[in-house]
C-alpha positions as CSV (number, residue, x, y, z in Angstrom):
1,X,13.2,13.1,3.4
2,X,11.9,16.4,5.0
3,X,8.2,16.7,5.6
4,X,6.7,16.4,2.6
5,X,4.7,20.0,2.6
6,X,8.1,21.4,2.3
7,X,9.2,19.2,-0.7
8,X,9.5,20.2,-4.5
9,X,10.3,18.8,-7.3
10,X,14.4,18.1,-6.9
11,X,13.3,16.3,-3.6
12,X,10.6,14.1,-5.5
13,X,12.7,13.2,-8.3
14,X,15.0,11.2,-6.1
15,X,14.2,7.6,-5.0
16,X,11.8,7.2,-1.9
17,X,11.5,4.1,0.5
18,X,7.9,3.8,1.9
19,X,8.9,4.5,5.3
20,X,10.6,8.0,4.4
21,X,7.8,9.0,2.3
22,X,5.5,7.8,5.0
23,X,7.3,9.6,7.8
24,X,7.4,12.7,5.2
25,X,3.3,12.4,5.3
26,X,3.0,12.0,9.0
27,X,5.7,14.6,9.8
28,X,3.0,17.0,7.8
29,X,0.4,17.0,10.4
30,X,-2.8,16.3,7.7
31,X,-2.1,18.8,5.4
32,X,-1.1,16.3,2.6
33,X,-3.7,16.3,-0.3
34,X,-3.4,13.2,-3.2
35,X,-5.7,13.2,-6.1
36,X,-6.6,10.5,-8.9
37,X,-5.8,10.5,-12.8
38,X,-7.9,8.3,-14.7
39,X,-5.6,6.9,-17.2
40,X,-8.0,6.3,-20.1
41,X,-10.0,9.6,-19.7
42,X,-9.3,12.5,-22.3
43,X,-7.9,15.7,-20.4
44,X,-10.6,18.3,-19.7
45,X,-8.3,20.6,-21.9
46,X,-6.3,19.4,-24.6
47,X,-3.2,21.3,-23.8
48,X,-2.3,20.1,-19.9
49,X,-2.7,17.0,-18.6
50,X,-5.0,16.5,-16.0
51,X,-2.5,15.2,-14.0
52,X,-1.0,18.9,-14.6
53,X,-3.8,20.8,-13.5
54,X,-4.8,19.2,-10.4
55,X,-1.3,20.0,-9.5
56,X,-1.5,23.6,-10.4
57,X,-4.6,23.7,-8.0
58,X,-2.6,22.0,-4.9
59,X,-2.0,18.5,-5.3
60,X,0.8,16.7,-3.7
61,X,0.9,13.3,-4.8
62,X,-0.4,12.2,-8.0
63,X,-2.6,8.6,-7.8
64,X,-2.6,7.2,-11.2
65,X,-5.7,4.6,-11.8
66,X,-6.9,2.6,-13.9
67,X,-3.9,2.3,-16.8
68,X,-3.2,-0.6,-18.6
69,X,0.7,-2.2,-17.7
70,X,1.4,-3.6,-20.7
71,X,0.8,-0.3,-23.0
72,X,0.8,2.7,-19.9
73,X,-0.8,5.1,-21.5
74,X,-2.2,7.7,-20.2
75,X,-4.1,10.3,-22.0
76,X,-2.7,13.7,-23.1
77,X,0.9,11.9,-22.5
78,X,3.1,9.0,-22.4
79,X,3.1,7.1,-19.5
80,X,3.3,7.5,-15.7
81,X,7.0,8.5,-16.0
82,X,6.0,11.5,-18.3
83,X,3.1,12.1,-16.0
84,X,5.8,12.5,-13.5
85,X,8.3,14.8,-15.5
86,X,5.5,17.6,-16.2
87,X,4.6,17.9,-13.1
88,X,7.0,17.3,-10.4
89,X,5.4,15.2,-8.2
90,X,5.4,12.1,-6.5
91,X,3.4,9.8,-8.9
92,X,1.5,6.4,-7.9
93,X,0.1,3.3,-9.9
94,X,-3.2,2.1,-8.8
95,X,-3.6,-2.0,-9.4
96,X,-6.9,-3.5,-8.9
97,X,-7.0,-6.5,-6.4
98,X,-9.5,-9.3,-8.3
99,X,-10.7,-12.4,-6.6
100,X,-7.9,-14.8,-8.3
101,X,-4.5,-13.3,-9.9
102,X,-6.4,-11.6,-12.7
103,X,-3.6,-12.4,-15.1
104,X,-5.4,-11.6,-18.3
105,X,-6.7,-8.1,-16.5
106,X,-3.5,-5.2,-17.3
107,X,-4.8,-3.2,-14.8
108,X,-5.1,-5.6,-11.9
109,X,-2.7,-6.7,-9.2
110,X,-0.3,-9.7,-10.6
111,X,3.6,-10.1,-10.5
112,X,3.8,-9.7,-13.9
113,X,1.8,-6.4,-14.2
114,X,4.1,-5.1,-11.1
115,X,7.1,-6.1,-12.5
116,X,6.2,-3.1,-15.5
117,X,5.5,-0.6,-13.6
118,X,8.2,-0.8,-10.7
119,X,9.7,2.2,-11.5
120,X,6.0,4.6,-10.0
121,X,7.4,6.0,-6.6
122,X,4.5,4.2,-4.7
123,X,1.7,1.8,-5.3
124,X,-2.0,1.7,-4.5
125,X,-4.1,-2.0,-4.2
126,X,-8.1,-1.1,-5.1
127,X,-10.5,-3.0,-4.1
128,X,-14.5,-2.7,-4.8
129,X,-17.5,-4.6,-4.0
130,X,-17.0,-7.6,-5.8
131,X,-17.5,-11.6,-5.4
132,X,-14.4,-12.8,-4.0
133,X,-12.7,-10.1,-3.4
134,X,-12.8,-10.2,1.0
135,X,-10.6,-8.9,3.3
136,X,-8.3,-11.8,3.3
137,X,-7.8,-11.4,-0.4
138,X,-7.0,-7.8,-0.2
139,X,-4.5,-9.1,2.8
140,X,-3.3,-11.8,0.3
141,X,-2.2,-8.8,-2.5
142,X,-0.4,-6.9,0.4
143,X,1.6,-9.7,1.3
144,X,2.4,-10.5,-2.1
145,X,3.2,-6.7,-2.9
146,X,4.9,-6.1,0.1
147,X,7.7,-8.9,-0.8
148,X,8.7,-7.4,-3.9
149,X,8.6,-3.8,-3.0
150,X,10.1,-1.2,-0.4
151,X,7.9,1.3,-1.4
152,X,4.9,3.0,-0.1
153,X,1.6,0.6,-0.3
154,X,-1.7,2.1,0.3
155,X,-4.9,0.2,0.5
156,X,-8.2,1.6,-0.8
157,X,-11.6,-1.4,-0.1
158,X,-14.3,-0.1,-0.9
159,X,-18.4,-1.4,-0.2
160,X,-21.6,-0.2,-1.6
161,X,-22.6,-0.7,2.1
162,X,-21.0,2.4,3.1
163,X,-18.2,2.1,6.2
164,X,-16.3,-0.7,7.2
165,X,-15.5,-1.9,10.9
166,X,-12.4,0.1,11.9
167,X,-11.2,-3.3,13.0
168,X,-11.0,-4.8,9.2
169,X,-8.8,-0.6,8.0
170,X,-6.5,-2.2,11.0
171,X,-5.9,-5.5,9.5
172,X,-4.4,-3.5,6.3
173,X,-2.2,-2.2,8.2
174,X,-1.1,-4.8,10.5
175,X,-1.2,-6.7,7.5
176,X,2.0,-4.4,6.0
177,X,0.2,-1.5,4.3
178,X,1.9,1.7,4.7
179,X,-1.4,3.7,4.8
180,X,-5.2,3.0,4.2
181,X,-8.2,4.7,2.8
182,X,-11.3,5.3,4.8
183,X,-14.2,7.2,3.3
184,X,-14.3,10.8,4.5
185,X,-16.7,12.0,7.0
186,X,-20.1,12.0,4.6
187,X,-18.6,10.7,2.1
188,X,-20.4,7.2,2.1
189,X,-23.4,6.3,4.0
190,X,-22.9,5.4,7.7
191,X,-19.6,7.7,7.7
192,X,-20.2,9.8,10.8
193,X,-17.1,11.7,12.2
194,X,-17.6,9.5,15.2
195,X,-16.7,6.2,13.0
196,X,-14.6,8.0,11.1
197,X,-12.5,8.9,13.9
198,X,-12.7,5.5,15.3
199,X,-11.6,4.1,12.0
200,X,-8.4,6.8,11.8
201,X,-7.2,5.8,15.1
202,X,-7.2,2.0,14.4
203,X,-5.3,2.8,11.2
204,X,-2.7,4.9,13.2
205,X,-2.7,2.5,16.1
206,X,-2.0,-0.1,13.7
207,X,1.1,1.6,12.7
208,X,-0.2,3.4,8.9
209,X,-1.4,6.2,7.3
210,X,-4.8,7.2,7.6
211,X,-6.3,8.5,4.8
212,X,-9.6,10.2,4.5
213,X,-10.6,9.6,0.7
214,X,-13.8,11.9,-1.2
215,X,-14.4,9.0,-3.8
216,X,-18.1,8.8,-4.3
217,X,-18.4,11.3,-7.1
218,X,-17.9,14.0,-4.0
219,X,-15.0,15.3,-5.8
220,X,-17.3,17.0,-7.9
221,X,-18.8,18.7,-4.8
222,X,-19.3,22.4,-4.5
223,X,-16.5,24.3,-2.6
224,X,-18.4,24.6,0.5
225,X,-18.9,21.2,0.5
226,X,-15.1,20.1,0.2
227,X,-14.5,22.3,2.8
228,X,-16.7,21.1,5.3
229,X,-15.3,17.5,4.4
230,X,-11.9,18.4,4.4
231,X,-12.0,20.1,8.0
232,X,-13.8,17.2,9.1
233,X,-11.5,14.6,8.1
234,X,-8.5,16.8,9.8
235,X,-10.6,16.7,13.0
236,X,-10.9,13.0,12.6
237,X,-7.3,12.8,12.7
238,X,-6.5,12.1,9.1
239,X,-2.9,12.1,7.8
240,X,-4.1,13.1,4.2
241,X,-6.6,13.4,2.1
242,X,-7.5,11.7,-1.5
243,X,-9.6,12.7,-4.6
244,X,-11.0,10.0,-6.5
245,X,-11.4,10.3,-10.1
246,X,-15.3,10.8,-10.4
247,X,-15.3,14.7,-10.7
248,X,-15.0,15.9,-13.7
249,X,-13.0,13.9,-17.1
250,X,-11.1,11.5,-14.9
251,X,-10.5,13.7,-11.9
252,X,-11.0,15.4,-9.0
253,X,-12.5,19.2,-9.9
254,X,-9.0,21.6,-9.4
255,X,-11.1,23.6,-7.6
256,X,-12.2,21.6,-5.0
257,X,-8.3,20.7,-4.3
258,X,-7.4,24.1,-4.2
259,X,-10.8,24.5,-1.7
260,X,-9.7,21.9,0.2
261,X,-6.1,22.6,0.4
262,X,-6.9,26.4,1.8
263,X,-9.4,24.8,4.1
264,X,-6.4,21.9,5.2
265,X,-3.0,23.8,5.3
266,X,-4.0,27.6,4.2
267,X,-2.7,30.3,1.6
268,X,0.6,30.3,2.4
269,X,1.2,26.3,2.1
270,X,-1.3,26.2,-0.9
271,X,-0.1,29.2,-2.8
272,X,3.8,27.6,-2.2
273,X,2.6,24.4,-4.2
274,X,0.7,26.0,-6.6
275,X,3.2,28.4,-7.7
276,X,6.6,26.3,-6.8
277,X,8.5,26.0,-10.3
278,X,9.7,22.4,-11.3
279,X,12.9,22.9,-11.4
280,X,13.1,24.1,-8.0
């Protein structure tokens, strides 16, 4: 797989191991940009999908979060699979880690729930502040995932305390994710560009993806602000960049992708996504 700034459509619609798609981030120098589609959310317009029009403003990868296994809906289409027809782009299932196997949650990490959606060209495990669910247990769902799956396996923990050590982003990885989240330089309380950084090059020492992440309603930020971010996290050494889901109806706002994605990578590599068709 080439670098993935220079992928389109034919090249995502073939199968990807984790380690190509992860080299294909990596070989981009930071200039990757994924962005978050809450399943159950109704589309801010009722004729695209939002999945659709954060990709007409830049996105790359497309995070879906939140959907239930068993039916996979997502609103304003049928499932990830259509999600991943209309727009051409690499398209993720997010599967919340729970302090036991969660196996009457749809939405949360279990063999049965993976074993419905194995077909999503990468996986996400999400973790928030919650009894139970530590560091080993997040390390637990890797294993578990990593056993039944080749393909690219990010790690997103989150803490209402802000940052975590850059030691416990490393253990992810060492662990066998293929890339980890860290919250963005002002992003969370505590997240400096100094811990940031610190956090990034554990990750990358570690052998994964680091990946700065605007998930605390940011994503809904004015333009300025995303920039600021965005450059930041490059400085910091970030291999990508992720939009949560808490702008506006179950995503990031389009405009602060396309904001961050001129800030990032510039017109010419913004302007290529944007207007590349998907049958290219």
């Amino acid at each position: 797989m080439q670098r993935l700034l220079n992928c389109r459509a034919s090249d995502f619609s073939q199968p990807v191991s984790g380690a190509a798609l992860k080299a294909a981030i990596m070989a981009s120098e930071g200039r990757v940009i994924m962005a978050e589609v809450a399943a159950g959310v109704t589309p801010l317009y009722s004729e695209v999908t939002n999945g659709e029009l954060l990709s007409a403003f830049g996105a790359d990868l497309l995070l879906v979060k939140g959907m239930d296994c068993h039916t996979q809906v997502i609103q304003g289409c049928d499932n990830y699979r259509h999600l991943k027809q209309l727009t051409g782009r690499l398209t993720g299932v997010s599967l919340e880690v729970l302090a036991d196997d969660g196996t009457d949650n749809p939405r949360a990490w279990n063999a049965e729930n993976f074993s419905l959606v194995t077909g999503a060209d990468f996986f996400c495990l999400t973790a928030y502040d919650k009894p139970g669910v530590t560091a080993a247990r997040v390390c637990e769902a890797i294993t578990q995932l990593r056993a039944r799956s080749d393909k690219m396996i990010l790690v997103a923990k989150f803490y209402a305390s802000g940052l975590a050590p850059a030691q416990e982003y490393a253990q992810y990885a060492a662990t066998g994710a293929d890339g980890v989240m860290i919250p963005a330089p002002a992003s969370c309380r505590g997240a400096s560009e100094e811990r940031v950084e610190q956090a990034v090059a554990a990750v990358r020492e570690a052998g994964a993806l680091a990946i700065a992440t605007l998930s605390s309603s940011q994503e809904g930020a004015d333009e300025e602000t995303v920039r600021l971010i965005g450059l930041a996290s490059k400085r910091c050494g970030a291999d990508m960049v992720n939009f949560g889901d808490a702008g506006v109806a179950g995503m990031a706002d389009p405009q602060a992708v396309y904001a961050l994605s001129m800030a990032v990578r510039g017109r010419r590599h913004t302007w290529v996504r944007m207007a590349a068709s998907i049958h290219r």
